[in-house]
Biopython code that builds the backbone (N, CA, C, O; Angstrom):
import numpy as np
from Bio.PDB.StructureBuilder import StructureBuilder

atoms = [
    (1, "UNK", "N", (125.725, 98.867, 99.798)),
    (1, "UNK", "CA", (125.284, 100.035, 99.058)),
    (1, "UNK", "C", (125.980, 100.098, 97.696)),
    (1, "UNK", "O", (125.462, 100.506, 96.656)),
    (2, "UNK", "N", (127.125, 99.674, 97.836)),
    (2, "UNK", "CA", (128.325, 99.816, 96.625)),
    (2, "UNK", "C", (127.240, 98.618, 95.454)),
    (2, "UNK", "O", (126.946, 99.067, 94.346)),
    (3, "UNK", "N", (126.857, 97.495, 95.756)),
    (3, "UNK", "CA", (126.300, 96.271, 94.692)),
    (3, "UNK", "C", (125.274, 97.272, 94.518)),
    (3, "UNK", "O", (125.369, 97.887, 93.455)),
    (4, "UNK", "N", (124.042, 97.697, 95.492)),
    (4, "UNK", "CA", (122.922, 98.894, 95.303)),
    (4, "UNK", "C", (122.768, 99.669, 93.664)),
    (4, "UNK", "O", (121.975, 99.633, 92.723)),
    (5, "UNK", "N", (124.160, 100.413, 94.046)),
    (5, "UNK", "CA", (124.175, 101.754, 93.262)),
    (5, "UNK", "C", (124.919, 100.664, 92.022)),
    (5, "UNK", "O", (125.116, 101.194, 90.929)),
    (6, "UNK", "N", (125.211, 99.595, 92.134)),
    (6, "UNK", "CA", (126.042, 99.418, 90.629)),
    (6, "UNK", "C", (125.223, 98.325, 89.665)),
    (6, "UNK", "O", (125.546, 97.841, 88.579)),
    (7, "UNK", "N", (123.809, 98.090, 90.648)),
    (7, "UNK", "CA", (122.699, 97.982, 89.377)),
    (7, "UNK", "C", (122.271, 98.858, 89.048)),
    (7, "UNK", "O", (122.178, 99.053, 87.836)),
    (8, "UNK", "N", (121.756, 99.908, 90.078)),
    (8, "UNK", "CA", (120.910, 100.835, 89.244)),
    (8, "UNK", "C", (122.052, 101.700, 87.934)),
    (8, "UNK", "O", (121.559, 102.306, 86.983)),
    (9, "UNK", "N", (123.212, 101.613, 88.099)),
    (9, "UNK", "CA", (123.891, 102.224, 87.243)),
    (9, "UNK", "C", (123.743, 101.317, 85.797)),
    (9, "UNK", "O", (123.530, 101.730, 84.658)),
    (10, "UNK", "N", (123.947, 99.871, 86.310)),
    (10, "UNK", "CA", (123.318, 99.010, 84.636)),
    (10, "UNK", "C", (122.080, 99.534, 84.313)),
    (10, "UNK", "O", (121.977, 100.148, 83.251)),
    (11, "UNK", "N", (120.794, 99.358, 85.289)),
    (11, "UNK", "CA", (119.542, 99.796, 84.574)),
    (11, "UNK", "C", (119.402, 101.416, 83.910)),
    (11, "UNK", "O", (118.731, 101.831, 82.964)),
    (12, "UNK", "N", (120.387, 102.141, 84.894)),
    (12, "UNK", "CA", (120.191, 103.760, 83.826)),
    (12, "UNK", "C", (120.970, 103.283, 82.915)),
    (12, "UNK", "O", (120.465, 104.005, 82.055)),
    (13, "UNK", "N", (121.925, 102.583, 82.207)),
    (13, "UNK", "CA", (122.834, 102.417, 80.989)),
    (13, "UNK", "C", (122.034, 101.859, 80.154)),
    (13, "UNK", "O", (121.838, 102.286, 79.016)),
    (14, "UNK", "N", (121.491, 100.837, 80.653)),
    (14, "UNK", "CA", (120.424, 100.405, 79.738)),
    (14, "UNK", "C", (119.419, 100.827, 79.046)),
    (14, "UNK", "O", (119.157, 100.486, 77.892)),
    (15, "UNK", "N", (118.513, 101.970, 80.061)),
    (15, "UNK", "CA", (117.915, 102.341, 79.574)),
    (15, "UNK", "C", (118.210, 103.902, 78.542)),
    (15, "UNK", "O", (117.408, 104.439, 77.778)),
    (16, "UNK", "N", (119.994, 104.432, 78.955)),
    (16, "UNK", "CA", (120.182, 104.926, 77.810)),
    (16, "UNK", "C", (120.338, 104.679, 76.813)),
    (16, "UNK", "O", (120.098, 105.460, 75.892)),
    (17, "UNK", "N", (120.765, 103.577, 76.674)),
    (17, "UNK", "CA", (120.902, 102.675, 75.481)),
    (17, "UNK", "C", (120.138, 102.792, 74.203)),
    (17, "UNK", "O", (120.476, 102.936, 73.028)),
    (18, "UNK", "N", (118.826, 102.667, 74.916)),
    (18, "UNK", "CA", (117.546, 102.675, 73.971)),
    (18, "UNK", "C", (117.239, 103.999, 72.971)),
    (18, "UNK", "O", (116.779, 103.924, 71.832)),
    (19, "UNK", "N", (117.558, 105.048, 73.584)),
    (19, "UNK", "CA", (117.023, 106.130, 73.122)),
    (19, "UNK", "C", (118.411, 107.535, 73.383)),
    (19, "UNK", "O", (118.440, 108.506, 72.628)),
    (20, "UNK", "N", (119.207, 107.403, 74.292)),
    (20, "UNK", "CA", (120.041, 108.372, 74.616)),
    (20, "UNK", "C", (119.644, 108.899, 75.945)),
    (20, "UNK", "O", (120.462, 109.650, 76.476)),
    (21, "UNK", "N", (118.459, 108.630, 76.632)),
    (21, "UNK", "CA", (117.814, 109.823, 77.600)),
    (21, "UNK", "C", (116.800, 108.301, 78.651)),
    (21, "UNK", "O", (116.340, 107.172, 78.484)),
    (22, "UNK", "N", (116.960, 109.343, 79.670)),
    (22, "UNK", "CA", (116.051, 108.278, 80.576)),
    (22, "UNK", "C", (114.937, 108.697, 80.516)),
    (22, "UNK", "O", (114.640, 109.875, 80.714)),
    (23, "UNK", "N", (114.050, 107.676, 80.198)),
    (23, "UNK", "CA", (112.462, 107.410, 80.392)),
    (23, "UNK", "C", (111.810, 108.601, 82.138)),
    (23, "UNK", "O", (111.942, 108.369, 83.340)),
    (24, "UNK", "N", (111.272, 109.570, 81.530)),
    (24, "UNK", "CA", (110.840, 110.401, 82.265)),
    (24, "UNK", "C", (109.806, 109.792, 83.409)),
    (24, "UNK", "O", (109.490, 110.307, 84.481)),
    (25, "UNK", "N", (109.490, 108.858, 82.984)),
    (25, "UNK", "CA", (108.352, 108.020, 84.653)),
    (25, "UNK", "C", (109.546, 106.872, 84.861)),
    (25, "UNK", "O", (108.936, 105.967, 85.429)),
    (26, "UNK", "N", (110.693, 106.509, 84.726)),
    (26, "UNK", "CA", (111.661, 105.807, 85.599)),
    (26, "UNK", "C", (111.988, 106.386, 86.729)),
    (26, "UNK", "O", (112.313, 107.571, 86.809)),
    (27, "UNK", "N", (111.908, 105.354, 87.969)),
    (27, "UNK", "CA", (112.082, 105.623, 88.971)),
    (27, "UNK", "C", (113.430, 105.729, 89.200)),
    (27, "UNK", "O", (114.333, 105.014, 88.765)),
    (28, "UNK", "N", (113.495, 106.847, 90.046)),
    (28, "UNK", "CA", (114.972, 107.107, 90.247)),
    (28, "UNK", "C", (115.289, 106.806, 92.036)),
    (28, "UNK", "O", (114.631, 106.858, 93.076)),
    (29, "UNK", "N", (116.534, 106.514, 91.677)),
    (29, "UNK", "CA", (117.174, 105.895, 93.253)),
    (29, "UNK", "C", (118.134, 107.143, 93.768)),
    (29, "UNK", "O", (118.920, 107.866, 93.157)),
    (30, "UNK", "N", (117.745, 107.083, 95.103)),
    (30, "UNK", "CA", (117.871, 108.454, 95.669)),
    (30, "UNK", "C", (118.760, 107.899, 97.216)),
    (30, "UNK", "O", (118.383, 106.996, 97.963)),
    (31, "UNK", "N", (119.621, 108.491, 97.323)),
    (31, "UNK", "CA", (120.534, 107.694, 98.673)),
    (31, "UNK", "C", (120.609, 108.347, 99.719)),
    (31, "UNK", "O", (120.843, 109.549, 99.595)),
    (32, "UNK", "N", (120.491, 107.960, 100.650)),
    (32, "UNK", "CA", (120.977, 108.296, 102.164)),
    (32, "UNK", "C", (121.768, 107.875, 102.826)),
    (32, "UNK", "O", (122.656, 107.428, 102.100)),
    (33, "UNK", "N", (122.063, 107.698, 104.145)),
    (33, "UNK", "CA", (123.079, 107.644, 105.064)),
    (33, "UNK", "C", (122.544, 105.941, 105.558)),
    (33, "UNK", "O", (121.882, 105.635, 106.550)),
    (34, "UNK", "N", (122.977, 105.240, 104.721)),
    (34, "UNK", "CA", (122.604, 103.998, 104.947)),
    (34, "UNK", "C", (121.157, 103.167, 104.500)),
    (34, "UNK", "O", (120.800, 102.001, 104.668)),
    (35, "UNK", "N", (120.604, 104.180, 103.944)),
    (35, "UNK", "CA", (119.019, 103.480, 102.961)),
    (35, "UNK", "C", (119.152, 104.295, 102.048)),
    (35, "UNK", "O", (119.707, 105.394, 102.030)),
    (36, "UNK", "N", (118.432, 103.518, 101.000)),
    (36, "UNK", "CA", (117.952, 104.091, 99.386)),
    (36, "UNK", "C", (116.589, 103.684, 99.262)),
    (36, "UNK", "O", (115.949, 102.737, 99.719)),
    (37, "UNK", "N", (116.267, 104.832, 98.385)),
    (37, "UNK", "CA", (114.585, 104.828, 98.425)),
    (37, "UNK", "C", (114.483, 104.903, 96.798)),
    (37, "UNK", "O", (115.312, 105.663, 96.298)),
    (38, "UNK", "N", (113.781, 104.376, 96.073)),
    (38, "UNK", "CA", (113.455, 104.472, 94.507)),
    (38, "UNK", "C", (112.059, 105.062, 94.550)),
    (38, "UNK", "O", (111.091, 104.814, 95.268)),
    (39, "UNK", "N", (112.303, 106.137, 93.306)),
    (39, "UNK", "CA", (110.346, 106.422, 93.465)),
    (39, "UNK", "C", (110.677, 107.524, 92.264)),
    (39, "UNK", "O", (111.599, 108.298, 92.009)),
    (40, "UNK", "N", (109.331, 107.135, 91.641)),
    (40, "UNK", "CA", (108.812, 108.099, 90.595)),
    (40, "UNK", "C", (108.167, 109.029, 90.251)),
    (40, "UNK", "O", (107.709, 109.431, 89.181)),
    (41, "UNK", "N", (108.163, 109.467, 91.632)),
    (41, "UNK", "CA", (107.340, 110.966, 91.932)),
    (41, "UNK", "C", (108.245, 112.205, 92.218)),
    (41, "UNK", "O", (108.952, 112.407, 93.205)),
    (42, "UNK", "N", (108.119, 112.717, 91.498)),
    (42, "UNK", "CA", (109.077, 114.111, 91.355)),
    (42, "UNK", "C", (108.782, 115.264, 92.818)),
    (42, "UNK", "O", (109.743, 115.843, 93.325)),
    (43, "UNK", "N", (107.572, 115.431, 93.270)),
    (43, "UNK", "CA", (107.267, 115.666, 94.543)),
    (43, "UNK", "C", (107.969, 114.912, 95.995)),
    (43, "UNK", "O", (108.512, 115.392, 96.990)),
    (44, "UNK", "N", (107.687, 113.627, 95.601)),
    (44, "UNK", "CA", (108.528, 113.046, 96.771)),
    (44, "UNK", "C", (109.756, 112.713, 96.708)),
    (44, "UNK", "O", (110.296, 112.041, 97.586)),
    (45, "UNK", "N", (110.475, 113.230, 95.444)),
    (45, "UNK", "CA", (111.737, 113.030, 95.167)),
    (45, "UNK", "C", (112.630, 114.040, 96.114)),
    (45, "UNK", "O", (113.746, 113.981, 96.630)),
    (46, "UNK", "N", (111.569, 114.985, 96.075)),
    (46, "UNK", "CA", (112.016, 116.634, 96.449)),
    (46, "UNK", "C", (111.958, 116.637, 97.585)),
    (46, "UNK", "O", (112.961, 117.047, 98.170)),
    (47, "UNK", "N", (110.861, 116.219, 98.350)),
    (47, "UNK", "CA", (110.791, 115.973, 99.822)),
    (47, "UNK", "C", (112.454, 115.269, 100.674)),
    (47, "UNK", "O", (113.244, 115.660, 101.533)),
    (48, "UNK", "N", (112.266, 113.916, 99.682)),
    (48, "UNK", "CA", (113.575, 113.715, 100.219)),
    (48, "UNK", "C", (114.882, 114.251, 99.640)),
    (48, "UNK", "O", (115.833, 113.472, 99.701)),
    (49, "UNK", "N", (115.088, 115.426, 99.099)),
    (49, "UNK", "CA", (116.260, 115.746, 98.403)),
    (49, "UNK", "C", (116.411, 116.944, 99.707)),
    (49, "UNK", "O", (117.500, 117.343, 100.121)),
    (50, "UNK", "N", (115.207, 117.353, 100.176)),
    (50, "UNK", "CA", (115.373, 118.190, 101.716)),
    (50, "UNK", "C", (115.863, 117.679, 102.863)),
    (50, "UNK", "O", (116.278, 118.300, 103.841)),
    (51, "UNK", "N", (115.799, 116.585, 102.705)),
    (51, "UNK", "CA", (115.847, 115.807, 103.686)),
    (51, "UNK", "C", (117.478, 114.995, 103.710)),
    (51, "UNK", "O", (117.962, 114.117, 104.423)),
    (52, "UNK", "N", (117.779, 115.471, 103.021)),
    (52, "UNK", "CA", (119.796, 115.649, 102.446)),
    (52, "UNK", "C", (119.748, 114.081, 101.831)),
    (52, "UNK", "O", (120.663, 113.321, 102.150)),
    (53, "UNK", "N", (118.467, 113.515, 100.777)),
    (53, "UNK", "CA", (119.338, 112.094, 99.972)),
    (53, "UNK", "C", (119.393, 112.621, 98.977)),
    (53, "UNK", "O", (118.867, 113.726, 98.840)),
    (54, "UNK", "N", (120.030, 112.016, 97.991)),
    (54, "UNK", "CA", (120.546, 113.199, 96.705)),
    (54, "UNK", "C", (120.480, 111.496, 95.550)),
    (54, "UNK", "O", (120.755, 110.395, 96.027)),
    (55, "UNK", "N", (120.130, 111.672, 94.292)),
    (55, "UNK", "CA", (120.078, 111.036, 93.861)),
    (55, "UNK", "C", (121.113, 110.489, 92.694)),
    (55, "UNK", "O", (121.813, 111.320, 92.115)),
    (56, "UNK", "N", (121.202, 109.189, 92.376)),
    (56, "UNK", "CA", (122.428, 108.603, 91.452)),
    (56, "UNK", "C", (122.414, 108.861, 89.956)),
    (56, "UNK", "O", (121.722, 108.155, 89.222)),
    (57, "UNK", "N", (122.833, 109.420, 89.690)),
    (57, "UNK", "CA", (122.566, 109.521, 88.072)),
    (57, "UNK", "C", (124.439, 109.117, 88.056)),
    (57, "UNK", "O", (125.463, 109.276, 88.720)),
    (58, "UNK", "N", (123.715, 108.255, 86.258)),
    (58, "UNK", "CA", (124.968, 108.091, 85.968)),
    (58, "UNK", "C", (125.257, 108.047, 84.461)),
    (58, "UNK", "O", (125.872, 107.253, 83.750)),
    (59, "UNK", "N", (124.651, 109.085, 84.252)),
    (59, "UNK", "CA", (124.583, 109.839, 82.602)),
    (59, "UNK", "C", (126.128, 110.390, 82.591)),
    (59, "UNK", "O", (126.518, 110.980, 83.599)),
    (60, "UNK", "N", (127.030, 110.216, 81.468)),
    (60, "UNK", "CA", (127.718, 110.545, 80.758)),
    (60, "UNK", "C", (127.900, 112.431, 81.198)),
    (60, "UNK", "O", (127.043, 113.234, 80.829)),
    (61, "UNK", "N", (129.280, 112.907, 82.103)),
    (61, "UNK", "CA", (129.182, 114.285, 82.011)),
    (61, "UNK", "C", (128.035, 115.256, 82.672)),
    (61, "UNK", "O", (127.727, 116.380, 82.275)),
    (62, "UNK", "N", (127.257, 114.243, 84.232)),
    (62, "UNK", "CA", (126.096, 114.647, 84.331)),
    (62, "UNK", "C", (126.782, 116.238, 85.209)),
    (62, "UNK", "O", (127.958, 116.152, 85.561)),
    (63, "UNK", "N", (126.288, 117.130, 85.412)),
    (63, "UNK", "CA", (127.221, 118.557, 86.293)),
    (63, "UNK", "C", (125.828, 119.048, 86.990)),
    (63, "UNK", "O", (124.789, 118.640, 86.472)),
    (64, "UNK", "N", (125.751, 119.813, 88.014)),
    (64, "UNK", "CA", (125.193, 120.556, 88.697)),
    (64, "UNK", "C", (125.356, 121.615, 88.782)),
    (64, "UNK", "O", (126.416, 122.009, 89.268)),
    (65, "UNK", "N", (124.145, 122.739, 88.243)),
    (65, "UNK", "CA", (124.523, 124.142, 88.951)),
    (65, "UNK", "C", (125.311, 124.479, 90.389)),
    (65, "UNK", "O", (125.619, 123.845, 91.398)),
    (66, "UNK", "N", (125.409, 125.396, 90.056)),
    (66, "UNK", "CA", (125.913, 126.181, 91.402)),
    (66, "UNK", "C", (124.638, 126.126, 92.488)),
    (66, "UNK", "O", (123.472, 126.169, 92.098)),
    (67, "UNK", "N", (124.988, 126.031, 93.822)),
    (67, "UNK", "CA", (124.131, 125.877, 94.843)),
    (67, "UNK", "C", (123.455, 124.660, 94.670)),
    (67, "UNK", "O", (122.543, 124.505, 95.482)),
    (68, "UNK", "N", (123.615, 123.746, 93.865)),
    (68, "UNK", "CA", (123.394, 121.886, 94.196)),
    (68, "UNK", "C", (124.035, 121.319, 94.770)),
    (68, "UNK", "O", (125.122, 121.893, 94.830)),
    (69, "UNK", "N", (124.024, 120.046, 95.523)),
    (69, "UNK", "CA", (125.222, 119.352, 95.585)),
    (69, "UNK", "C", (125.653, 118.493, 94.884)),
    (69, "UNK", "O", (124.645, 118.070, 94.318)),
    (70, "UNK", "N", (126.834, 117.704, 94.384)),
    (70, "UNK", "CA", (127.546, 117.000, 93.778)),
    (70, "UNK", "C", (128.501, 116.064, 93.857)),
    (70, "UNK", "O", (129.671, 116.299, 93.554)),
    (71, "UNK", "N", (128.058, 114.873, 94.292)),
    (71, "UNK", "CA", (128.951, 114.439, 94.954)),
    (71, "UNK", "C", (129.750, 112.916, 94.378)),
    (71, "UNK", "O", (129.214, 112.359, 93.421)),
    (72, "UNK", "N", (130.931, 112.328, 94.943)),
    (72, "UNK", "CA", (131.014, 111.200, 93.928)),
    (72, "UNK", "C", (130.227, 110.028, 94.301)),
    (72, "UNK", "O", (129.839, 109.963, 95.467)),
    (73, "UNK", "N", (130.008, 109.329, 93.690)),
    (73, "UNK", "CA", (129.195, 107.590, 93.940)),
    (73, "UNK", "C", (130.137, 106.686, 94.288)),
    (73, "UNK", "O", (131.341, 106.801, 94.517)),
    (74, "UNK", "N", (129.225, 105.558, 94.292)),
    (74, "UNK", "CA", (130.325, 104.691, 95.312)),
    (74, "UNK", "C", (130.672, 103.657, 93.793)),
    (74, "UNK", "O", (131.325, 102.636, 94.005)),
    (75, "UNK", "N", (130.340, 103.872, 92.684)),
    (75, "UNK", "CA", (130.610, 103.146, 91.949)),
    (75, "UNK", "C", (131.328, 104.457, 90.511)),
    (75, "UNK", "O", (131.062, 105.659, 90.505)),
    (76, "UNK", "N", (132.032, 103.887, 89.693)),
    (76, "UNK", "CA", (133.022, 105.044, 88.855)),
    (76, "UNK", "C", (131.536, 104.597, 88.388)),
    (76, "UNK", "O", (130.712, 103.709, 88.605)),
    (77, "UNK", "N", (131.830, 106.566, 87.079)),
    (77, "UNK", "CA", (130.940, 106.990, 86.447)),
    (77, "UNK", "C", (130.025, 107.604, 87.452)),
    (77, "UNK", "O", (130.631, 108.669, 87.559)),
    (78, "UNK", "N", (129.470, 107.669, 87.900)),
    (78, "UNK", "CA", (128.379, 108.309, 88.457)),
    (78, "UNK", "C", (128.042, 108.817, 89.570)),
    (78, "UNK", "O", (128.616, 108.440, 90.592)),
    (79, "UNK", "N", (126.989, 109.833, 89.620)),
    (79, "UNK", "CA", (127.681, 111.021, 90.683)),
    (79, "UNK", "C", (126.164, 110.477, 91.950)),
    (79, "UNK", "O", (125.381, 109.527, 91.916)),
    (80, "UNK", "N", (126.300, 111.362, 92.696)),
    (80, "UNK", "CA", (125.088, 111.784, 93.550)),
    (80, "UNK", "C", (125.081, 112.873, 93.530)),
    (80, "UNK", "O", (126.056, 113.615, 93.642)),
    (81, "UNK", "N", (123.511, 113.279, 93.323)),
    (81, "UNK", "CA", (123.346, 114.984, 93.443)),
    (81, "UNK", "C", (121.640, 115.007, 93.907)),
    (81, "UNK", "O", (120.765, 114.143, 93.882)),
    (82, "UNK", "N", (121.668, 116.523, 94.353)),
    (82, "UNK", "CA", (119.921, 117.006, 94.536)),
    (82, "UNK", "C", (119.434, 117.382, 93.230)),
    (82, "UNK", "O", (118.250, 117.717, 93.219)),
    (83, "UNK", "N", (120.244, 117.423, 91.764)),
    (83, "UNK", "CA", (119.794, 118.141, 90.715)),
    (83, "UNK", "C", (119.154, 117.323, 89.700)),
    (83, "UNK", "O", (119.837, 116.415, 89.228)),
    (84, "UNK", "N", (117.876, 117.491, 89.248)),
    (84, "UNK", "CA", (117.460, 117.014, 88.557)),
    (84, "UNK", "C", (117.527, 117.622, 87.588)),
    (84, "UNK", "O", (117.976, 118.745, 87.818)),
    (85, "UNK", "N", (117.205, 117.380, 86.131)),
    (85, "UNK", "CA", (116.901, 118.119, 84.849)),
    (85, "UNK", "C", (115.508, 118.382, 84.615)),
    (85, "UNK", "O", (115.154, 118.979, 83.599)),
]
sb = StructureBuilder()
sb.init_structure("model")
sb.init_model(0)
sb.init_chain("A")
sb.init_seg("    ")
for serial, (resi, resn, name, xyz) in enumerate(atoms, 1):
    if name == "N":
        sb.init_residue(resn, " ", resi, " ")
    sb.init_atom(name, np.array(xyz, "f"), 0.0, 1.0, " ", f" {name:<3s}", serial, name[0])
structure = sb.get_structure()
């Protein structure tokens, strides 16, 4: 899971790179208790964010409201959370 989360952390760097901000139809990787699921549907993102996988962002200073969760990653820099922007 640790190699998992520490590409997708190159491909979100990368793709901040380009512009400052991630590409709004990039699929985002979303973790569970031993599987990760990638997907670019904001509906089924949500489904499984009920379903307690919380997804990797690894934006610079990313924070969560109150009543999200927040949690650390298995790689520095970047968190797991249910919060999207």
């Amino acid at each position: 899971m640790k190699t998992l989360q520490a590409r997708a952390k190159a491909a979100q760097l990368a793709d901040l790179k380009d512009d400052g901000r991630l590409r709004a139809t990039a699929g985002k990787l979303l973790v569970g208790t031993d599987i990760a699921v990638e997907s670019d549907s904001k509906d089924v993102r949500h489904g499984l964010y009920d379903l307690q996988f919380l997804y990797l962002n690894c934006e610079t200073g990313c924070t969560a409201p109150v009543g999200y969760r927040l949690e650390k990653a298995q790689v520095e820099g970047c968190v797991l959370t249910n919060f999207e922007r």
